[in-house]
mmCIF file as Biopython writes it, N, C-alpha, C and O atoms, coordinates in Angstrom:
data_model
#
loop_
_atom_site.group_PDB
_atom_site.id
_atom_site.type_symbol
_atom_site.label_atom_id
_atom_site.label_alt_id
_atom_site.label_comp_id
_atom_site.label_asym_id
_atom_site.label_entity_id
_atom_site.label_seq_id
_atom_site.pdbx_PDB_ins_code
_atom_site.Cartn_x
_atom_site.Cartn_y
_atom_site.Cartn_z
_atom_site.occupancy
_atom_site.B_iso_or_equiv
_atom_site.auth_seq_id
_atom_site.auth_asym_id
_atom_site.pdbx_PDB_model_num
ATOM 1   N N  . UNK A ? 1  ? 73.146 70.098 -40.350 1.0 0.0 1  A 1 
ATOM 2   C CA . UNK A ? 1  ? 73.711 71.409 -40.535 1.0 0.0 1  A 1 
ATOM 3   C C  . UNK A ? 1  ? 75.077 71.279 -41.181 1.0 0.0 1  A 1 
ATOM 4   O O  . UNK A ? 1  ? 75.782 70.306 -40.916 1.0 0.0 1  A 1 
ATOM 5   N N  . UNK A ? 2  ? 75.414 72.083 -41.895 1.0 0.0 2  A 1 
ATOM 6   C CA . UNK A ? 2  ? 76.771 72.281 -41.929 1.0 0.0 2  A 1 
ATOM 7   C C  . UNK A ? 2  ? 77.930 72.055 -41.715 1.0 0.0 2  A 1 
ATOM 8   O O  . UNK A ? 2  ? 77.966 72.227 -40.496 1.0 0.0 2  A 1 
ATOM 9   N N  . UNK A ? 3  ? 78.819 71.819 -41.981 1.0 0.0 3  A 1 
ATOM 10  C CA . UNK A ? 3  ? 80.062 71.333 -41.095 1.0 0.0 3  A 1 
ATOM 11  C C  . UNK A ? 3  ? 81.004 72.900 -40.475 1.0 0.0 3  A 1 
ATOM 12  O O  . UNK A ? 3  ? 81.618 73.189 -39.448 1.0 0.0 3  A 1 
ATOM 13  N N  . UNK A ? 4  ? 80.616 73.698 -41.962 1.0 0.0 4  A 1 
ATOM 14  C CA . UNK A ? 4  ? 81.499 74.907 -41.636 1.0 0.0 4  A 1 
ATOM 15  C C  . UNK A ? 4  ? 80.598 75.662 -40.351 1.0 0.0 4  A 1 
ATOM 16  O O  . UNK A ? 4  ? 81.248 76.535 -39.776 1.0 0.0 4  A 1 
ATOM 17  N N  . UNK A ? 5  ? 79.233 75.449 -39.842 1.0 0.0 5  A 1 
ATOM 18  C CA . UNK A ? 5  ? 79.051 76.363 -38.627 1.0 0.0 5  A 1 
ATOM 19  C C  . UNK A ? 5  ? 77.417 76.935 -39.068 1.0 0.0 5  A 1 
ATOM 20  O O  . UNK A ? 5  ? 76.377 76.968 -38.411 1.0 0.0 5  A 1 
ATOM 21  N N  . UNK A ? 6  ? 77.709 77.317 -40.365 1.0 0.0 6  A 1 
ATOM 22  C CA . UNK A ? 6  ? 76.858 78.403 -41.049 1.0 0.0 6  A 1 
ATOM 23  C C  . UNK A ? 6  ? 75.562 77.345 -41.187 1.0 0.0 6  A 1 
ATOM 24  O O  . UNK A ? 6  ? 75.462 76.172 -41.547 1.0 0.0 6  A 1 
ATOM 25  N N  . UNK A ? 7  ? 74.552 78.446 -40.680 1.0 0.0 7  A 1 
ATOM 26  C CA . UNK A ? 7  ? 73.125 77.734 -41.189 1.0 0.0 7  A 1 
ATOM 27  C C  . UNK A ? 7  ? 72.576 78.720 -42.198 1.0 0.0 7  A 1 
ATOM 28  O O  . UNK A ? 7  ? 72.474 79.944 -42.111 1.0 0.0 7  A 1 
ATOM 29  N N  . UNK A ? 8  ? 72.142 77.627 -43.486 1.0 0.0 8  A 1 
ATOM 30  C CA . UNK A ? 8  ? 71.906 78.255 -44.684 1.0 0.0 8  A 1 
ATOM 31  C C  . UNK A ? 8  ? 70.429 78.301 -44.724 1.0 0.0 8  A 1 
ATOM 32  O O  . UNK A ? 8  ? 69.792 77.819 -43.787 1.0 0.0 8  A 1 
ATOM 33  N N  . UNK A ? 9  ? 69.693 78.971 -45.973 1.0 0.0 9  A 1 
ATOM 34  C CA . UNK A ? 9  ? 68.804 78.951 -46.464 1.0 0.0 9  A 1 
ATOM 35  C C  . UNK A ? 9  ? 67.866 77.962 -46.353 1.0 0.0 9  A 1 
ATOM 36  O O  . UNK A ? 9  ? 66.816 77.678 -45.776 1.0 0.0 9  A 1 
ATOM 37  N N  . UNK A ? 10 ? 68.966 77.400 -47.429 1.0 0.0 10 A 1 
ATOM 38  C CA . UNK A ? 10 ? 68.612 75.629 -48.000 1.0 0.0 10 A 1 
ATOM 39  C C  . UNK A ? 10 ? 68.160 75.089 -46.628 1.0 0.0 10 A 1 
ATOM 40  O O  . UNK A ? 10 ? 66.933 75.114 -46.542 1.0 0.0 10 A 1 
ATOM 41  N N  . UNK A ? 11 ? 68.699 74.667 -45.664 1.0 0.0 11 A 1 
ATOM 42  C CA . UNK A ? 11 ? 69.333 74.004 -44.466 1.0 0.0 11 A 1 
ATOM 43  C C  . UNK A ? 11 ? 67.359 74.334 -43.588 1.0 0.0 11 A 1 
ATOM 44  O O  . UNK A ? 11 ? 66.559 73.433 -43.335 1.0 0.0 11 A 1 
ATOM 45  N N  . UNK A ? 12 ? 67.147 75.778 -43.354 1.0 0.0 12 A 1 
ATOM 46  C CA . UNK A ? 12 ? 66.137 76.156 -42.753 1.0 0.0 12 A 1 
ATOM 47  C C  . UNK A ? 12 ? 65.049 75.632 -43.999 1.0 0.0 12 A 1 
ATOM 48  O O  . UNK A ? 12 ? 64.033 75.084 -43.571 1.0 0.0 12 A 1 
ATOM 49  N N  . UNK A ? 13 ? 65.143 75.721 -45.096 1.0 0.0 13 A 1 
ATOM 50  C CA . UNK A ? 13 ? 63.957 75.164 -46.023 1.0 0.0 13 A 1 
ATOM 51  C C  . UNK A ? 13 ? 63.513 73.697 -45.713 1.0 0.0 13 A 1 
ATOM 52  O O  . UNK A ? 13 ? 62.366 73.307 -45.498 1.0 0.0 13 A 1 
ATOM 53  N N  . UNK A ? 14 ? 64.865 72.846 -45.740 1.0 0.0 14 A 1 
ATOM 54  C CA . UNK A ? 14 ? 64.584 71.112 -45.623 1.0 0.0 14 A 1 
ATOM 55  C C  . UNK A ? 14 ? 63.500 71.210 -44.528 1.0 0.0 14 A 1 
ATOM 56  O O  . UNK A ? 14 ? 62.335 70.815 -44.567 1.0 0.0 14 A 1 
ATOM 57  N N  . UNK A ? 15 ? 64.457 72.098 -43.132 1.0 0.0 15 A 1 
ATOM 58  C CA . UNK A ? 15 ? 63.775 71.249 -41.943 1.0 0.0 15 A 1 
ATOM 59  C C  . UNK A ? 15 ? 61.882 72.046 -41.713 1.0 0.0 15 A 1 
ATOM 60  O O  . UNK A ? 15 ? 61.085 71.656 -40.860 1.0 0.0 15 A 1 
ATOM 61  N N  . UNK A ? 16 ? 61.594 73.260 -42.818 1.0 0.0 16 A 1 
ATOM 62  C CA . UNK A ? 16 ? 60.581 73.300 -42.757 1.0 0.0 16 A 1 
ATOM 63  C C  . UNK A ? 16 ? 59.905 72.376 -43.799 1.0 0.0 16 A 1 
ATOM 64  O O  . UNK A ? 16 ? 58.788 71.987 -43.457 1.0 0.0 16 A 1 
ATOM 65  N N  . UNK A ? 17 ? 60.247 72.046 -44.720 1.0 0.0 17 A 1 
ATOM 66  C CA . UNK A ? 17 ? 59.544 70.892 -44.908 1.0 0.0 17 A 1 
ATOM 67  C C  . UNK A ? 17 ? 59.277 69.779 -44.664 1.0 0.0 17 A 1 
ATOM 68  O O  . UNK A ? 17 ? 58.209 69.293 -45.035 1.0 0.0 17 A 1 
ATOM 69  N N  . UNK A ? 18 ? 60.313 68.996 -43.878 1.0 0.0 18 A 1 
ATOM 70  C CA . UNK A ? 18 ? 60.446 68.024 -42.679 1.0 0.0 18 A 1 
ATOM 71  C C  . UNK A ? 18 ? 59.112 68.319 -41.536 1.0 0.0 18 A 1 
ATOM 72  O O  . UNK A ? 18 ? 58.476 67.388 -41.041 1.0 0.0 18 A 1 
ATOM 73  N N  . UNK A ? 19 ? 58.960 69.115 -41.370 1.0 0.0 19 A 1 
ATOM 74  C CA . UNK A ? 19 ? 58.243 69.568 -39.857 1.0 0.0 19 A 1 
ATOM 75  C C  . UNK A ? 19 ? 56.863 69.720 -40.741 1.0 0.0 19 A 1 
ATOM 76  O O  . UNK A ? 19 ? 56.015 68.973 -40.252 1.0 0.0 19 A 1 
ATOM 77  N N  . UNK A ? 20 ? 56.469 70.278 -41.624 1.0 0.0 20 A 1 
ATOM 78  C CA . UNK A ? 20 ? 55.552 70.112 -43.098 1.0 0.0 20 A 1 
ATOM 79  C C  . UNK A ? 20 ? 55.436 68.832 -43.029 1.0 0.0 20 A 1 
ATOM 80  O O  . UNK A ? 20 ? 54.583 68.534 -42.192 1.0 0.0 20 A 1 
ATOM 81  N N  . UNK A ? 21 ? 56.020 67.724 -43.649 1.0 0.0 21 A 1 
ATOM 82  C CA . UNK A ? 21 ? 55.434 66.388 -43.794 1.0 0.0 21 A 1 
ATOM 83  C C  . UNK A ? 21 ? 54.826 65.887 -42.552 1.0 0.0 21 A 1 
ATOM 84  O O  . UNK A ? 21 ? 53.634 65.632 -42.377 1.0 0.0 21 A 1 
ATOM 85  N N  . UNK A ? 22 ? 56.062 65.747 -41.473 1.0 0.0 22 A 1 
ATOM 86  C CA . UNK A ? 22 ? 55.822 65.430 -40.131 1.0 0.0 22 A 1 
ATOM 87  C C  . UNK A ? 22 ? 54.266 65.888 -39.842 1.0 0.0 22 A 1 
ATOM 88  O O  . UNK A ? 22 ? 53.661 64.977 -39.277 1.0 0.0 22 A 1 
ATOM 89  N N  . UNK A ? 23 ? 53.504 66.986 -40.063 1.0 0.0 23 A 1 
ATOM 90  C CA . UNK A ? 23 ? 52.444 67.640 -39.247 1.0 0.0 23 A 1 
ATOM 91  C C  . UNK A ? 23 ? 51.177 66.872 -40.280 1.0 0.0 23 A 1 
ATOM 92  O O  . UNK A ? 23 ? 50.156 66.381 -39.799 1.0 0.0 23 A 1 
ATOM 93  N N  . UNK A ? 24 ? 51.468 66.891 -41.643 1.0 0.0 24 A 1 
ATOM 94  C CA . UNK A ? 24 ? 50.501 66.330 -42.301 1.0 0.0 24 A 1 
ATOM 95  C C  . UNK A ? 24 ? 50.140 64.690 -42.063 1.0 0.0 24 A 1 
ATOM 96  O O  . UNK A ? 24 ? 49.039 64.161 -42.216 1.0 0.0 24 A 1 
ATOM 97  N N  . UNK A ? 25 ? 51.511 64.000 -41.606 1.0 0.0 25 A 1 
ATOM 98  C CA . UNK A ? 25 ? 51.656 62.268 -41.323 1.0 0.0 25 A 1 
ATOM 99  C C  . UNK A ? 25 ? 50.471 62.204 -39.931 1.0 0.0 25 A 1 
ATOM 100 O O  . UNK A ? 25 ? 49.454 61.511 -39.907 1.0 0.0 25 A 1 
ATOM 101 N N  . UNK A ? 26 ? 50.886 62.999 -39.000 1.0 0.0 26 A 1 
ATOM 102 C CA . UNK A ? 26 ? 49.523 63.137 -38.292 1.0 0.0 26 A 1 
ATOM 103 C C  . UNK A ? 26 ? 48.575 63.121 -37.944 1.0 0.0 26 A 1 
ATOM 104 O O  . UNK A ? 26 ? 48.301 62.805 -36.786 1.0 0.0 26 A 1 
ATOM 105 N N  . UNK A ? 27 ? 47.439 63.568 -39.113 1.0 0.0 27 A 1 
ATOM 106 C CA . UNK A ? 27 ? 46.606 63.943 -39.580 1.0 0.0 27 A 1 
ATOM 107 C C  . UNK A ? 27 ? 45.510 62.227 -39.596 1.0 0.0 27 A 1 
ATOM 108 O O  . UNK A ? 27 ? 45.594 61.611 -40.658 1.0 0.0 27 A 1 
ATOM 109 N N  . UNK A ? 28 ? 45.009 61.874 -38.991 1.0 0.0 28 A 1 
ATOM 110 C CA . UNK A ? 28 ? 44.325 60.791 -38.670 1.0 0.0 28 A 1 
ATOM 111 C C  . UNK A ? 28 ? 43.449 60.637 -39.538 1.0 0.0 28 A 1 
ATOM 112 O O  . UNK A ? 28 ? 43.019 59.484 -39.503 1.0 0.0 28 A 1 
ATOM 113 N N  . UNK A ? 29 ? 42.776 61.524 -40.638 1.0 0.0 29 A 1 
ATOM 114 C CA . UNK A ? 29 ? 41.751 61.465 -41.588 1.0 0.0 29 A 1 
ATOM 115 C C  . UNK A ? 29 ? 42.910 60.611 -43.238 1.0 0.0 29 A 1 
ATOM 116 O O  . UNK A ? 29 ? 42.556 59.760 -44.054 1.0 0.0 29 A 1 
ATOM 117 N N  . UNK A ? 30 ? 43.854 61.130 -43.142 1.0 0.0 30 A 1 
ATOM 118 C CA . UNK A ? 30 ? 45.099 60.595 -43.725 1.0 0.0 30 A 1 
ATOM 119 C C  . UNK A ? 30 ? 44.595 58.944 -44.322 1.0 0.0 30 A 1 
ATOM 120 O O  . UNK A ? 30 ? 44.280 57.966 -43.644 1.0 0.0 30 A 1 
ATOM 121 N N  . UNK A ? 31 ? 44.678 59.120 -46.154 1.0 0.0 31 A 1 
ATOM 122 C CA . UNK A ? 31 ? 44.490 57.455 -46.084 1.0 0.0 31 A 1 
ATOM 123 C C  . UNK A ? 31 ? 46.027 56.908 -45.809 1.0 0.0 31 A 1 
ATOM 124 O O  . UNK A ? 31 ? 46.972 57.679 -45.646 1.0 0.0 31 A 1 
ATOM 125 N N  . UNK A ? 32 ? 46.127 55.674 -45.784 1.0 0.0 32 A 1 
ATOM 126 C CA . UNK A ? 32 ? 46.971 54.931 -45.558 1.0 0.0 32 A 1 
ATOM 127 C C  . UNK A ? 32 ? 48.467 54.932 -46.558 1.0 0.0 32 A 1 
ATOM 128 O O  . UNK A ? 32 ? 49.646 54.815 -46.223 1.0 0.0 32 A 1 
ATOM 129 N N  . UNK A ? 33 ? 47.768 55.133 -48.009 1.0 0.0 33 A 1 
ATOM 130 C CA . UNK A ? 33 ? 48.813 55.056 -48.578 1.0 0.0 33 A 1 
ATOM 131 C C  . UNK A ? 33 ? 49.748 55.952 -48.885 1.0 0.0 33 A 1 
ATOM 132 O O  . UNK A ? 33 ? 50.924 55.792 -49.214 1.0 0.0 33 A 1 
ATOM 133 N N  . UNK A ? 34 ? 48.829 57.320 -48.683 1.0 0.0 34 A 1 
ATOM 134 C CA . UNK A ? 34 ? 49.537 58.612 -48.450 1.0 0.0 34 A 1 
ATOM 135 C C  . UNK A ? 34 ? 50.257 58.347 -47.109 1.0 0.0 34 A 1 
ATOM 136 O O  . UNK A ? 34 ? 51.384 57.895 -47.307 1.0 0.0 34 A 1 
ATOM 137 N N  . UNK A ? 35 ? 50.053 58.442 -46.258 1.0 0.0 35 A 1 
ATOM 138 C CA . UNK A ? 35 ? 50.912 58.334 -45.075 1.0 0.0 35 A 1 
ATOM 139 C C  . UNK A ? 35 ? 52.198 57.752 -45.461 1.0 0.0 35 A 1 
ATOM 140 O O  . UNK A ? 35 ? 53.313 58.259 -45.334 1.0 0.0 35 A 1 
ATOM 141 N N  . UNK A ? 36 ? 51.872 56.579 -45.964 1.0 0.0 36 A 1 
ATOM 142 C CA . UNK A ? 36 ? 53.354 55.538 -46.606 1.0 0.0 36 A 1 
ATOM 143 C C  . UNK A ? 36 ? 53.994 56.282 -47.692 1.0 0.0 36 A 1 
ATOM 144 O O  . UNK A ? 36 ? 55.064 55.735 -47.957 1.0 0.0 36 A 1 
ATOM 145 N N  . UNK A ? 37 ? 53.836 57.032 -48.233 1.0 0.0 37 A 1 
ATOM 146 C CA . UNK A ? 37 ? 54.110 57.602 -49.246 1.0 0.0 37 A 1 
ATOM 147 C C  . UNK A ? 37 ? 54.992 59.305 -48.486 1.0 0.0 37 A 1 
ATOM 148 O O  . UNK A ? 37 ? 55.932 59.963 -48.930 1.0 0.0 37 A 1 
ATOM 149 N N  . UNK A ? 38 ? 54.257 59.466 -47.408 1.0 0.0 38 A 1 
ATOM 150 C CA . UNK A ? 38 ? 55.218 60.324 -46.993 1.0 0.0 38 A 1 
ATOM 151 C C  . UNK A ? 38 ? 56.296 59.878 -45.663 1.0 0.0 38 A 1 
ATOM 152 O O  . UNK A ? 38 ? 57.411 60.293 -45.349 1.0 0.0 38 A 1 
ATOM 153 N N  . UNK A ? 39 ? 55.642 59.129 -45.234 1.0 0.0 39 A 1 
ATOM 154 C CA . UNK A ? 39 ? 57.149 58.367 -44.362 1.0 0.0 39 A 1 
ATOM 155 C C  . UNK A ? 39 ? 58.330 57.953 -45.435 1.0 0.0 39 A 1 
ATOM 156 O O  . UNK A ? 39 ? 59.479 58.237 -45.097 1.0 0.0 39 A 1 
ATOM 157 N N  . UNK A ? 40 ? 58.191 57.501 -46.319 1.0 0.0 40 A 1 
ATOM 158 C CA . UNK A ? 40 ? 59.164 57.535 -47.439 1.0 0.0 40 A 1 
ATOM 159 C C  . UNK A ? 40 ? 59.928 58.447 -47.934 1.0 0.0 40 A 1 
ATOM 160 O O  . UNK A ? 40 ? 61.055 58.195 -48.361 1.0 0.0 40 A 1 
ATOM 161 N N  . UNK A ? 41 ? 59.427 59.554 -47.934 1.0 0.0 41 A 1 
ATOM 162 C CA . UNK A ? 41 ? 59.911 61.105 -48.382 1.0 0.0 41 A 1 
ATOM 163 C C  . UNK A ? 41 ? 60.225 61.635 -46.930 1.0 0.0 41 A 1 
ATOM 164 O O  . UNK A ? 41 ? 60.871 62.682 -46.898 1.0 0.0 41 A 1 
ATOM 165 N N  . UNK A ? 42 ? 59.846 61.040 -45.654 1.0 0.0 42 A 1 
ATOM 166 C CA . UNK A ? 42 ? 60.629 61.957 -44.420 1.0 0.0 42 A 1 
ATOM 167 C C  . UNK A ? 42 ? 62.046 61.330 -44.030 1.0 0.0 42 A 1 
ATOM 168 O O  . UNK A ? 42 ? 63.053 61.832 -43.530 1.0 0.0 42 A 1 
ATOM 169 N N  . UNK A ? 43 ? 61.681 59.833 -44.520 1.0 0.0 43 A 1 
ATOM 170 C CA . UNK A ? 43 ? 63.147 59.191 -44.187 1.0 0.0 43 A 1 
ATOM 171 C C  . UNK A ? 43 ? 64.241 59.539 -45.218 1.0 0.0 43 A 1 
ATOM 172 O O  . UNK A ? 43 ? 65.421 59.380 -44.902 1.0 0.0 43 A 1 
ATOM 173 N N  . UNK A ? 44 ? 63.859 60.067 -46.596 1.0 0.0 44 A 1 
ATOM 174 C CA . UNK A ? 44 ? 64.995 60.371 -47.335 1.0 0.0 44 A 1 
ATOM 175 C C  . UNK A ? 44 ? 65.576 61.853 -47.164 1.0 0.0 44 A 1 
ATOM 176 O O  . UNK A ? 44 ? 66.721 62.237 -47.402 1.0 0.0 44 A 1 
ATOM 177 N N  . UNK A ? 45 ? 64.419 62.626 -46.660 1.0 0.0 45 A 1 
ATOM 178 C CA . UNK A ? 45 ? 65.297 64.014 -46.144 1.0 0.0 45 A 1 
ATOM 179 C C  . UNK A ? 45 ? 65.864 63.764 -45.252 1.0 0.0 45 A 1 
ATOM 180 O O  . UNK A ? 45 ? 67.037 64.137 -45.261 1.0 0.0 45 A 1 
ATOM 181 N N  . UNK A ? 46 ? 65.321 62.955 -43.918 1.0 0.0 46 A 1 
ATOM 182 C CA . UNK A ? 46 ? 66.489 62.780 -42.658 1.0 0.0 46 A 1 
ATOM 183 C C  . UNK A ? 46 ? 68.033 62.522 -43.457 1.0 0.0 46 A 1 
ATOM 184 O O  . UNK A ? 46 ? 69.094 63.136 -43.350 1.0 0.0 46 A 1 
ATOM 185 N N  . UNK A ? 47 ? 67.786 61.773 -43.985 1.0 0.0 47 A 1 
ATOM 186 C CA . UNK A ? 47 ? 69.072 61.047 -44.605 1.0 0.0 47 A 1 
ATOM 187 C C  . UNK A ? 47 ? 69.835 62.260 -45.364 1.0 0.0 47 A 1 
ATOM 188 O O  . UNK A ? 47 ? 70.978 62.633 -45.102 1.0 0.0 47 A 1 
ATOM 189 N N  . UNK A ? 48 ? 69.149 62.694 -46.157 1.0 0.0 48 A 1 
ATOM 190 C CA . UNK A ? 48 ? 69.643 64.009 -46.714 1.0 0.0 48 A 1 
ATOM 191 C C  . UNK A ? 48 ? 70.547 65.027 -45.901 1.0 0.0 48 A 1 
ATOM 192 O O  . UNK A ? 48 ? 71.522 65.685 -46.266 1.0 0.0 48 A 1 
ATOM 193 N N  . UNK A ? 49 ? 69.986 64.950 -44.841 1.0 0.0 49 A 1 
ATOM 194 C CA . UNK A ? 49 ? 70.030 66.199 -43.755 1.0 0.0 49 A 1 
ATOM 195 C C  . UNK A ? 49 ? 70.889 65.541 -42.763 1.0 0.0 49 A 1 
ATOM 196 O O  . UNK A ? 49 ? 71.008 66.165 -41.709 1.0 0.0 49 A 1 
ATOM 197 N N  . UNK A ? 50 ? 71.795 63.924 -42.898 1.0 0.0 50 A 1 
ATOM 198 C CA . UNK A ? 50 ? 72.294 63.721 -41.737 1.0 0.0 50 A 1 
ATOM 199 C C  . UNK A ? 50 ? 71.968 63.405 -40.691 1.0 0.0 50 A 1 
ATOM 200 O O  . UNK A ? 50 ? 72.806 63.210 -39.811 1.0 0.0 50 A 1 
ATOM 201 N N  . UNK A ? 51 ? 70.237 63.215 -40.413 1.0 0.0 51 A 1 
ATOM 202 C CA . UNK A ? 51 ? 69.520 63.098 -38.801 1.0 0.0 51 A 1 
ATOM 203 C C  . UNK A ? 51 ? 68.937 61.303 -39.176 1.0 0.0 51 A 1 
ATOM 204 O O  . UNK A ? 51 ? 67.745 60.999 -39.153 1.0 0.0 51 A 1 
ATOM 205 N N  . UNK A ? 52 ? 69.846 60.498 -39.437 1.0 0.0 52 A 1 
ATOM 206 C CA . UNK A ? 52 ? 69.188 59.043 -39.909 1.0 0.0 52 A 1 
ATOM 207 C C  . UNK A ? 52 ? 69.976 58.094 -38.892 1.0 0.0 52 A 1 
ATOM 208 O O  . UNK A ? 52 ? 69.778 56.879 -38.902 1.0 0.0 52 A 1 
#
């Protein structure tokens, strides 16, 4: 979040797409390399977002 307090747009978009990847990584029918392919893209939004 923010430093100034304010939760933005942007801010609620990341973490629905965060919670989006997260639900699809799940998904046990999932091949393998997709999975790796999105643990890659969840660790760079954490990072994005400060939660790393």
């Amino acid at each position: 979040m923010s430093s100034a307090g304010k939760y933005t747009c942007t801010e609620y978009r990341e973490e629905m797409v965060l919670l989006g990847l997260k639900r699809r990584i799940a998904d046990p029918a999932l091949p393998e390399k997709e999975k790796q392919v999105l643990k890659e893209r969840i660790s760079q939004l954490e990072q994005e977002m400060g939660m790393d």
